[in-house]
C-alpha positions as CSV (number, residue, x, y, z in Angstrom):
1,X,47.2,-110.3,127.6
2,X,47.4,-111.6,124.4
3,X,43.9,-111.0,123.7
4,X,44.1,-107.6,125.0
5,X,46.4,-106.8,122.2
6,X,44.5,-107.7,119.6
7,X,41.4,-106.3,120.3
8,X,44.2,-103.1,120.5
9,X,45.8,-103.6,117.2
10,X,42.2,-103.9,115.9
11,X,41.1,-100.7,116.4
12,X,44.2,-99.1,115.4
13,X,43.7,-100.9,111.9
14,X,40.0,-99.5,111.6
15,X,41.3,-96.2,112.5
16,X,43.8,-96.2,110.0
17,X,41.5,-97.3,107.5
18,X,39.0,-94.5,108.3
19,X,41.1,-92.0,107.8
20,X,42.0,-92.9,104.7
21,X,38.7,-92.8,103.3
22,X,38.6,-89.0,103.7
23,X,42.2,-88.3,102.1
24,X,41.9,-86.4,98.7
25,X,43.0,-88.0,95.4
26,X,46.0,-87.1,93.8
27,X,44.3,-87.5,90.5
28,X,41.3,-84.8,90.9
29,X,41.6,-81.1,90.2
30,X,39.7,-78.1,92.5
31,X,37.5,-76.5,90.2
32,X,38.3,-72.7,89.7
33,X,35.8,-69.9,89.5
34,X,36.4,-67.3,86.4
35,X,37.4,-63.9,87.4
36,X,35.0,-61.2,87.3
37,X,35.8,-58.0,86.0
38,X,34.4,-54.7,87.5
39,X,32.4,-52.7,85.1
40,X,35.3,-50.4,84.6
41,X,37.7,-53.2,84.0
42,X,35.8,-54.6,81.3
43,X,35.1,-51.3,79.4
44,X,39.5,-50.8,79.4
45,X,39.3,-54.1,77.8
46,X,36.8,-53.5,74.9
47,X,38.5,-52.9,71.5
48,X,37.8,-49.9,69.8
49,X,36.2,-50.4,66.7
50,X,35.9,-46.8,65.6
51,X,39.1,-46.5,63.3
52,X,39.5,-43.9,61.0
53,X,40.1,-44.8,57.5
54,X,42.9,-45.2,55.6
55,X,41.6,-45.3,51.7
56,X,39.3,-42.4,51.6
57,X,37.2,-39.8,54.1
58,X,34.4,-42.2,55.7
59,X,33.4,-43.6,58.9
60,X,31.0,-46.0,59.9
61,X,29.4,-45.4,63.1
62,X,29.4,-48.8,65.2
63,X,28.4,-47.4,68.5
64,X,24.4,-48.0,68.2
65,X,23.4,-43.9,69.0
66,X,20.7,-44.3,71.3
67,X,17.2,-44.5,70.2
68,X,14.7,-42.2,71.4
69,X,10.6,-43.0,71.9
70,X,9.5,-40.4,69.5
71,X,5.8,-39.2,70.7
72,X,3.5,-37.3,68.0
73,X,1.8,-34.6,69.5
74,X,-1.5,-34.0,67.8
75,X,-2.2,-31.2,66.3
76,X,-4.9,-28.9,67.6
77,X,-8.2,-28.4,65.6
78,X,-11.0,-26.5,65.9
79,X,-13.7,-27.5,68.6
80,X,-16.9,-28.2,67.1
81,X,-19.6,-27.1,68.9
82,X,-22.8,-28.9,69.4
83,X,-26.0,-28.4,67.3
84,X,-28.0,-25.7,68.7
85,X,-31.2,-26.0,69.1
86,X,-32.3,-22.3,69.6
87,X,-34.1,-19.9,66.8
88,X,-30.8,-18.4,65.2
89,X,-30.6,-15.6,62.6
90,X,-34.3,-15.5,60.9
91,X,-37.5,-13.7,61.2
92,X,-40.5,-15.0,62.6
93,X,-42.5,-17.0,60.1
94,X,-39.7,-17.1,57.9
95,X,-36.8,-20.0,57.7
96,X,-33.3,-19.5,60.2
97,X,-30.0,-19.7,59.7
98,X,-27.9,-22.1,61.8
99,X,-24.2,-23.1,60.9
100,X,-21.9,-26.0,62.8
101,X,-18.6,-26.1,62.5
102,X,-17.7,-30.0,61.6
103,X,-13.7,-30.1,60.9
104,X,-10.8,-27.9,59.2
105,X,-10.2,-29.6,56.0
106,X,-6.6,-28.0,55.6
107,X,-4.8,-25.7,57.8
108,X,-5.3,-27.1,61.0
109,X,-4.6,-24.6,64.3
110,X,-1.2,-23.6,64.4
111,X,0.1,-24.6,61.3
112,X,3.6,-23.1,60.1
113,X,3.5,-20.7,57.5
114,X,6.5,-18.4,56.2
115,X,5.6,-15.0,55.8
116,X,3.9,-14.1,53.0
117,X,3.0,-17.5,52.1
118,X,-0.1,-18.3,50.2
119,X,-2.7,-20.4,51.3
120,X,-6.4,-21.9,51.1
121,X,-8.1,-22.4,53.9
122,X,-11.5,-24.8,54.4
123,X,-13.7,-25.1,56.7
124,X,-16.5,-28.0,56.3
125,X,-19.9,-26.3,58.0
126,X,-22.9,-28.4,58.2
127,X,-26.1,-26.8,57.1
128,X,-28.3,-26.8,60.4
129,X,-30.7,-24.0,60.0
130,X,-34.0,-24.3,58.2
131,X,-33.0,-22.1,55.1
132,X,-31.3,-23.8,51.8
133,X,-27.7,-21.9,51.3
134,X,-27.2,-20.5,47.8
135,X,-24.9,-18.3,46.0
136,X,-27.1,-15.5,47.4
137,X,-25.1,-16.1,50.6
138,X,-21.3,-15.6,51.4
139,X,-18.4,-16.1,53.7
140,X,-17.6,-12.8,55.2
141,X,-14.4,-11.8,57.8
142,X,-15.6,-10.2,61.1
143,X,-12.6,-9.4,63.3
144,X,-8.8,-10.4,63.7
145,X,-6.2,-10.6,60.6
146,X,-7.3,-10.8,57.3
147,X,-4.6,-12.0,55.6
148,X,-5.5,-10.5,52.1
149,X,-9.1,-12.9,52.2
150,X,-11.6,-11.8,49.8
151,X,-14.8,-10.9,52.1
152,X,-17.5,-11.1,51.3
153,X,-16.8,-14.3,49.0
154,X,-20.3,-16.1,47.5
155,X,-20.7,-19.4,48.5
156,X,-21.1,-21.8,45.5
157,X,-24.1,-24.5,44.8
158,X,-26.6,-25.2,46.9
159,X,-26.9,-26.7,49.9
160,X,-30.3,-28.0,51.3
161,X,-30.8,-27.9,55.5
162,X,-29.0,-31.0,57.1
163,X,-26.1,-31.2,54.4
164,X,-22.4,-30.2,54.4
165,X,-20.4,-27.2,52.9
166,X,-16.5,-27.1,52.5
167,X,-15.9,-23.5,52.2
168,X,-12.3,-22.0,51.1
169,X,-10.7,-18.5,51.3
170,X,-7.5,-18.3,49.5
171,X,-5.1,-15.8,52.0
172,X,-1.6,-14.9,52.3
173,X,0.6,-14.9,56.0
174,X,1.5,-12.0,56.9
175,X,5.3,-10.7,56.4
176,X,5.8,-10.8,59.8
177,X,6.8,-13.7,62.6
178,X,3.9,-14.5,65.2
179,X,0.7,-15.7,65.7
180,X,-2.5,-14.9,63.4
181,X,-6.2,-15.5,63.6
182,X,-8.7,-14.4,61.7
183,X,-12.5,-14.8,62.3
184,X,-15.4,-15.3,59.7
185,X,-19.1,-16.4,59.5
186,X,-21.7,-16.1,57.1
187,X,-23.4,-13.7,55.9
188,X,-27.5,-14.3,54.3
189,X,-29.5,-12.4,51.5
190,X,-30.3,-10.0,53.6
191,X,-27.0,-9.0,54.7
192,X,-26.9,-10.6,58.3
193,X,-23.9,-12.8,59.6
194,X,-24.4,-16.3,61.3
195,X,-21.9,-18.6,62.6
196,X,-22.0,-21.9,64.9
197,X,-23.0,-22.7,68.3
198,X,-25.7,-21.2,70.1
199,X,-27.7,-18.8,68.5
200,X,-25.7,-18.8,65.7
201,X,-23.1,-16.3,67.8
202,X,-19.6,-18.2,67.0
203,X,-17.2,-17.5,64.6
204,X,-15.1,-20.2,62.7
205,X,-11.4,-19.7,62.0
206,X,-8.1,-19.4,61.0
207,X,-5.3,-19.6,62.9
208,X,-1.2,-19.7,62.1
209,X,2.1,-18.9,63.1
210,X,3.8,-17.8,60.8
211,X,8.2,-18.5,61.0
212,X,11.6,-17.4,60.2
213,X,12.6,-19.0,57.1
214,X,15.5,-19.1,54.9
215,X,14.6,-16.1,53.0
216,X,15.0,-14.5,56.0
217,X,18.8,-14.8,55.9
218,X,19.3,-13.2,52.8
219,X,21.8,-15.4,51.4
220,X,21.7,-14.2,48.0
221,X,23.7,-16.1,45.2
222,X,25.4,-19.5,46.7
223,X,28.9,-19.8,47.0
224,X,29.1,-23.3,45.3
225,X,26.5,-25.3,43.8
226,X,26.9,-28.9,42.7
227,X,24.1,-30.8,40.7
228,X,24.9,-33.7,41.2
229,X,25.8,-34.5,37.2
230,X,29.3,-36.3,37.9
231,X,30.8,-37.5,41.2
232,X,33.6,-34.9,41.3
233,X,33.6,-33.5,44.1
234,X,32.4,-36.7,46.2
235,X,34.0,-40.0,47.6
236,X,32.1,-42.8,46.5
237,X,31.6,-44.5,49.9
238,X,31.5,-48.5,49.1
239,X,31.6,-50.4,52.7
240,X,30.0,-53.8,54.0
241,X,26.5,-51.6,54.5
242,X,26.5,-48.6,52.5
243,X,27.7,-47.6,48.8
244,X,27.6,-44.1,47.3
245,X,27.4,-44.0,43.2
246,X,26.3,-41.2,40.4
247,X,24.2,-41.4,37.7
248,X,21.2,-39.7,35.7
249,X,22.1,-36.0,37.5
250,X,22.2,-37.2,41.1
251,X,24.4,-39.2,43.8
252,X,22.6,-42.0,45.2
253,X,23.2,-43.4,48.8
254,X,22.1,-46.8,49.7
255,X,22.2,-48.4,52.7
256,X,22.2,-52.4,52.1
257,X,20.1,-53.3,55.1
258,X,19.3,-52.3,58.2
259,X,21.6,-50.9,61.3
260,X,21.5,-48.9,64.0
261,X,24.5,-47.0,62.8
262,X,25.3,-44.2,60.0
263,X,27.8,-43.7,57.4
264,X,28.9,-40.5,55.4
265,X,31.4,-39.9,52.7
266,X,32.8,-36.4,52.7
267,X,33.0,-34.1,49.1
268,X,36.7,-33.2,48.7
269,X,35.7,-29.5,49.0
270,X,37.9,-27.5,51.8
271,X,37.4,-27.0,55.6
272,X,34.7,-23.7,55.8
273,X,34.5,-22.0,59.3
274,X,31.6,-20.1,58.6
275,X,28.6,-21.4,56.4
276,X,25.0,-22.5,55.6
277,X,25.1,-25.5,53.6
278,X,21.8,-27.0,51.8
279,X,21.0,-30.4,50.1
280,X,18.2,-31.7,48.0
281,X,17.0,-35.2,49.1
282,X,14.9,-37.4,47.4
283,X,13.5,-40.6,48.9
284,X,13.6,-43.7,46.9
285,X,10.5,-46.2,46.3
286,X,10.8,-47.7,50.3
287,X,11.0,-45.3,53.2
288,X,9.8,-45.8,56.3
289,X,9.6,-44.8,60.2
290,X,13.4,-43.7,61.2
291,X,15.2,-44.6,57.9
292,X,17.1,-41.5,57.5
293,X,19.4,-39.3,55.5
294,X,21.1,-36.4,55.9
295,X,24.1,-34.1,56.4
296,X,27.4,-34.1,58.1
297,X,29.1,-30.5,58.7
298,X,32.1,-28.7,60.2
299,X,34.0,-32.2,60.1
300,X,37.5,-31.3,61.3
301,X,37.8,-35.2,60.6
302,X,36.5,-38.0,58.9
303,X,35.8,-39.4,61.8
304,X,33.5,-36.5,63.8
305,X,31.2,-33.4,63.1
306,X,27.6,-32.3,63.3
307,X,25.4,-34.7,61.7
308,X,21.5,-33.6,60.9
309,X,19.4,-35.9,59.9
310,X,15.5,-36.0,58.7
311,X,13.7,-39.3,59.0
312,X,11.3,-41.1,56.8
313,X,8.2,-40.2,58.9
314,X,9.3,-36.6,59.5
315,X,11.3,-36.5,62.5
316,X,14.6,-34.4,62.4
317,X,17.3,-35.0,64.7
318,X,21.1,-33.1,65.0
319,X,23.8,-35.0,67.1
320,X,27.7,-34.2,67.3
321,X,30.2,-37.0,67.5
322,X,33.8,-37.1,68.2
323,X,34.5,-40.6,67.2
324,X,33.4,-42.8,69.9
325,X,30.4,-40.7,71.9
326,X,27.4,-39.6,70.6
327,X,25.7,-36.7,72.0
328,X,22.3,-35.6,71.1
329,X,21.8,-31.2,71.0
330,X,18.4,-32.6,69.4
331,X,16.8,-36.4,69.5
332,X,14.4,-37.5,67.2
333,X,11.8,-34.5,66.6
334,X,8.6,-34.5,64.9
335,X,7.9,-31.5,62.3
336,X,5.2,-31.3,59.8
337,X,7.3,-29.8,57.8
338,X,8.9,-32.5,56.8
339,X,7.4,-34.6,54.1
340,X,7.0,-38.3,54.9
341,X,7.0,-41.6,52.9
342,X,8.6,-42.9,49.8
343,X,9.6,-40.8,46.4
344,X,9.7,-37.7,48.5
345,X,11.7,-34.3,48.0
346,X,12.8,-32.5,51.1
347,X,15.3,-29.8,51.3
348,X,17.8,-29.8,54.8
349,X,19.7,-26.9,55.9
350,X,21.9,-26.0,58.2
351,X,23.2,-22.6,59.2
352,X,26.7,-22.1,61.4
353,X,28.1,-19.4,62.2
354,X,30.1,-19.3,65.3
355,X,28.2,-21.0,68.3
356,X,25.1,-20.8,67.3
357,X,23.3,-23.7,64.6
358,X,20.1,-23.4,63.3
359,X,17.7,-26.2,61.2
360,X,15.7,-26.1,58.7
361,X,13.4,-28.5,56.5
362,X,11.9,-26.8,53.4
363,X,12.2,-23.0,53.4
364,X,11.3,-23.4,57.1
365,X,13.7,-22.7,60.7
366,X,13.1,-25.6,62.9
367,X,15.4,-25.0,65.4
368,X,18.5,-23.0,66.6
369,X,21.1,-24.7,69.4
370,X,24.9,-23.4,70.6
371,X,27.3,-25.6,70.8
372,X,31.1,-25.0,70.1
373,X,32.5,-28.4,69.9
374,X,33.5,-27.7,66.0
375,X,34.1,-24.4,64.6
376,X,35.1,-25.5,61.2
377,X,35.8,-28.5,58.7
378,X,34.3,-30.0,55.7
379,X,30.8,-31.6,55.2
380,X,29.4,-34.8,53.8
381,X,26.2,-36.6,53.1
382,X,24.7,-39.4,55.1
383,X,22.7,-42.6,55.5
384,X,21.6,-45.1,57.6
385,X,18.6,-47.6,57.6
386,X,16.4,-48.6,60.8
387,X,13.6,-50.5,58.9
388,X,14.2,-51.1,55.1
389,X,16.6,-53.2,53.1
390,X,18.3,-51.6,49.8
391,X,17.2,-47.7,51.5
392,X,17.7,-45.6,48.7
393,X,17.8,-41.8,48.8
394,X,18.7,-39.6,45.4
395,X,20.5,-36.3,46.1
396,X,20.2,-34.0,43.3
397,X,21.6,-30.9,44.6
398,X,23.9,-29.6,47.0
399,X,25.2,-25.8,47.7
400,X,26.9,-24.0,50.1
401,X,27.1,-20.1,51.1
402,X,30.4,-18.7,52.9
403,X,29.3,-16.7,55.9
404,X,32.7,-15.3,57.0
405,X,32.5,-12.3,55.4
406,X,29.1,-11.2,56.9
């Protein structure tokens, strides 16, 4: 009996002891996992950091706008055509005439041209007949627009079978908008046209459209014009990134290093409903790729407004914003109208009246877009670098026409 209850009271001590082994420690804590917040919860908790200022019109744009992939279309050319190899404009016995086209050396197809614009147009032709071109020959129009071309025009020097001719026409776009070509060949001693390809039977070109441009508006005198030769009528914006100052007849905007946000200071001039407003920009010793400058217009607010903007590799671009969103009515655009690089002048303008905005770069419409998000307020100039330190762009002129009354 007796060893009956120990073997008992044995087991009940193992048991006991068991047990204990798997009791948690009053000393350790249960990890806790972090909340996670919803997408929408965590945008309500983002601070805004768009706050309007309280020292003087400006605003710094801190919500990166997005960037667009910009693709450059190329721009059409002429098609050479190959070297014939048939008898072209000659007589038997005697030497032929034979032309290829090689490359336009200015005006490629399609180029912009406001009406009435003059021009020069070259062609580079390659010699490939067996007759030596002289002044005895000339370039002569055959069919389409003339555009006030001299024809026939003499060719100058001489140029032996096998060697390469640029030949110019000096012509003006007609008054007009659309689309002009005009065909010429050459024309030999004896009074017979050649051109290119195959038996001498194709004509080389011209071909342009010509645009609406600001002449076209018939703005007549400006309303105000500023030169730029003191600061009055401008805040001189002086932030972490950007700082606006005057000197030597023009306001110069730099931006300190590069961001993917702009900044603009407005001029103290009143709210305008109506109005096409115009700027003279000139780039600074650096400029590059989408380092840009530009205007801000019809800001009810420091703090929103159209903003158009030209880039330093001739892309334009117009986007509203209301303080917080951007919103694109154009992304990043190319235009050769626009001229690229460093120590550049390019003139912006932008036309409102009512809904309807329209762009131009240099004389030249690029554009026209409705939107009615702002029908009136002041304007401003702005900056903002994407690829160089210190940007610097002069502006030497600024001006603005009151549309209300037309």
């Amino acid at each position: 009996m007796k060893r009956h209850l120990r073997i008992i009271s044995i087991l009940l001590l193992i048991s006991i002891l068991a047990a204990a082994c798997n009791m948690p420690s009053g000393g350790a804590s249960t990890p806790t996992q972090e909340p996670v917040l919803t997408q929408a919860e965590a945008t309500e908790q983002e601070t805004a950091t768009n706050i309007p200022p309280t020292t003087q019109p400006l605003v710094t744009i801190t919500q990166a706008p997005p960037t667009a992939t910009v693709t450059v279309q190329p721009t059409a050319t002429s098609t050479p055509a190959p070297t014939a190899t048939s008898t072209a404009v000659g007589t038997p016995g005697a030497c032929t005439d034979q032309a290829k086209f090689v490359q336009d050396v200015t005006i490629p197809d399609n180029t912009e041209m406001l009406p009435a614009q003059d021009f020069i147009k070259t062609w580079r032709l390659q010699n490939t007949g067996t007759c030596t071109w002289t002044s005895a020959y000339a370039v002569t129009f055959v069919s389409g627009d003339q555009m006030s071309g001299t024809s026939p025009l003499p060719l100058t020097g001489s140029t032996a079978p096998g060697n390469s001719l640029d030949v110019s026409v000096s012509l003006k776009a007609p008054g007009t908008v659309g689309t002009y070509q005009g065909n010429w060949e050459l024309r030999n001693p004896s009074g017979a046209n050649f051109g290119t390809g195959t038996n001498a039977s194709q004509s080389f070109y011209v071909l342009i459209n010509v645009v609406e441009g600001v002449s076209q508006l018939n703005l007549g005198p400006a309303t105000w014009t500023d030169n730029m030769d003191t600061a009055d009528s401008w805040y001189l914006l002086d932030t972490a990134n950007t700082k606006f100052t005057q000197g030597d007849g023009k306001l110069v905007m730099t931006a300190k290093s590069p961001s993917s946000g702009d900044e603009w200071g407005l001029s103290n001039k009143p709210a305008l409903k109506d109005y096409y407003l115009q700027a003279t920009f000139i780039t600074g010793g650096s400029c590059s790729g989408l380092d840009h400058y530009g205007l801000l217009a019809r800001a009810p607010d420091p703090n929103s407004g159209y903003v158009l903007e030209f880039s330093c590799d001739g892309h334009y671009r117009l986007y509203k914003w209301d303080g917080k969103n951007y919103t694109a009515l154009q992304e990043w655009h190319t235009t050769s109208t626009i001229h690229t690089g460093a120590n550049q002048t390019n003139i912006m303008g932008l036309w409102m009246k009512g809904t309807t905005l329209r762009v131009y770069a240099n004389g030249f419409k690029l554009a026209e877009f409705t939107d009615s998000s702002y029908t009136q307020g002041q304007f401003g100039l702005v900056i903002g670098s994407a690829n160089t330190n210190n940007l610097t762009v002069n502006v030497d002129q600024v001006a603005y026409w009151d549309l209300s009354g037309s």
